[in-house]
C-alpha positions as CSV (number, residue, x, y, z in Angstrom):
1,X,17.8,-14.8,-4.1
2,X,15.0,-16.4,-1.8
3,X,11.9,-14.9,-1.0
4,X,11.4,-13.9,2.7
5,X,9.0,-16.9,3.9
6,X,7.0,-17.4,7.0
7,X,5.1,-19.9,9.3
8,X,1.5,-19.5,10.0
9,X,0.0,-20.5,13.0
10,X,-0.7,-23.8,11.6
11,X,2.3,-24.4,10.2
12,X,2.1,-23.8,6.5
13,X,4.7,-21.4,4.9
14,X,3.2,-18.1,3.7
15,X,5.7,-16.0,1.7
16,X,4.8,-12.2,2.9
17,X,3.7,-9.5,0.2
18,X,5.1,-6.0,0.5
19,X,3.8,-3.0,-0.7
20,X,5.8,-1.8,-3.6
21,X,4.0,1.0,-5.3
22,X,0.1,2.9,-5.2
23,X,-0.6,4.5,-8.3
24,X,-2.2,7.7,-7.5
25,X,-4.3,7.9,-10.6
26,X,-6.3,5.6,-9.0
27,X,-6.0,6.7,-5.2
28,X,-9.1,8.5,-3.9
29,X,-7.6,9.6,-0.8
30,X,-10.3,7.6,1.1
31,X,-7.7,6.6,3.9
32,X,-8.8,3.1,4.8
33,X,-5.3,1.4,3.4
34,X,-3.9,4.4,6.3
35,X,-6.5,3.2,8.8
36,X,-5.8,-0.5,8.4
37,X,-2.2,-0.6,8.5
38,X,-0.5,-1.4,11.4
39,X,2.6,0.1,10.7
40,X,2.2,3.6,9.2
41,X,3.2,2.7,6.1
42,X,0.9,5.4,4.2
43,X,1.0,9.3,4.6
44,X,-2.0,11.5,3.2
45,X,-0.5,14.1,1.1
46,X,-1.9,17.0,-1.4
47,X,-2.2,15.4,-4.9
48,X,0.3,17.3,-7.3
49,X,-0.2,19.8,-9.6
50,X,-0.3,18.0,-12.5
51,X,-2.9,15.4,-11.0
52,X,-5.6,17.8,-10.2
53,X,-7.9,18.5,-13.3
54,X,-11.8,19.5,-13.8
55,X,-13.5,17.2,-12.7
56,X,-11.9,16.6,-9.2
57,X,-14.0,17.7,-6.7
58,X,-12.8,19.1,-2.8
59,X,-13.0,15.4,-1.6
60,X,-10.0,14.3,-4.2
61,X,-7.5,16.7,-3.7
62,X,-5.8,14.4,-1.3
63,X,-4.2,11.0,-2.3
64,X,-2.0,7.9,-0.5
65,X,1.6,7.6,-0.5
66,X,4.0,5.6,0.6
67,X,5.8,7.4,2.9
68,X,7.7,4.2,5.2
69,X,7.7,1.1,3.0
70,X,10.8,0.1,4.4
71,X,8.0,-0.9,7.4
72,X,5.5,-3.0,5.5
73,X,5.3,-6.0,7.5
74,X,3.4,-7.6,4.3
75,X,0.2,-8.6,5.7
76,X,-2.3,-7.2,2.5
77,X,-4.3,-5.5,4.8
78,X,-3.8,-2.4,3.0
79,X,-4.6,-4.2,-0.4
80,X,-8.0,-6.0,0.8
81,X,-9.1,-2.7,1.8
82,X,-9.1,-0.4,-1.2
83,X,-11.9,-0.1,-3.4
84,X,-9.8,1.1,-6.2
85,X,-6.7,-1.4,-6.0
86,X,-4.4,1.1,-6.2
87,X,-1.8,-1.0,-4.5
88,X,0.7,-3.3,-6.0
89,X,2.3,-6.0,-3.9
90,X,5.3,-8.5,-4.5
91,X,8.0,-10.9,-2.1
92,X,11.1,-9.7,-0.9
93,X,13.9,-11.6,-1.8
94,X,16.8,-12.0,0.9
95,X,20.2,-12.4,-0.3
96,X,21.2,-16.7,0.0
């Protein structure tokens, strides 16, 4: 399987990077990777039960998801963005 590949402008190949998972343990629900992202990719949900301890304060009770990934256009916008690199990004492979 080949990795989805792309022309930039200028005529070098650029092999896209998709969103494939934010870990919410590290997700402060700050909402620039939402803000950035040109194709609602992200949703800002309730963290879970089972995340929420002490120390979390009224500003983390929210968190990221990835609510349409199936729409990540792979620009890294997202990724550039975050101050806590809670995104992990990889190629899509096409079948040959």
């Amino acid at each position: 399987m080949n990795p989805i590949t792309g022309l930039t402008r200028g005529g070098a190949e650029w092999v896209p990077q998709f969103v494939l998972a934010l870990d919410p343990g590290k997700c402060i629900g700050c909402g620039r990777c939402y803000k950035v992202c040109p194709r609602d990719v992200f949703d800002l949900v309730e963290r879970d039960e089972d995340e929420l301890d002490e120390d979390l304060d009224d500003d983390n009770l929210m968190v990221m998801t990835i609510a349409n990934g199936l729409d990540c256009v792979g620009c890294g916008s997202c990724a550039r963005v975050c101050p806590k690199g809670c995104h992990t990004h990889g190629p899509a492979a096409v079948a040959a």
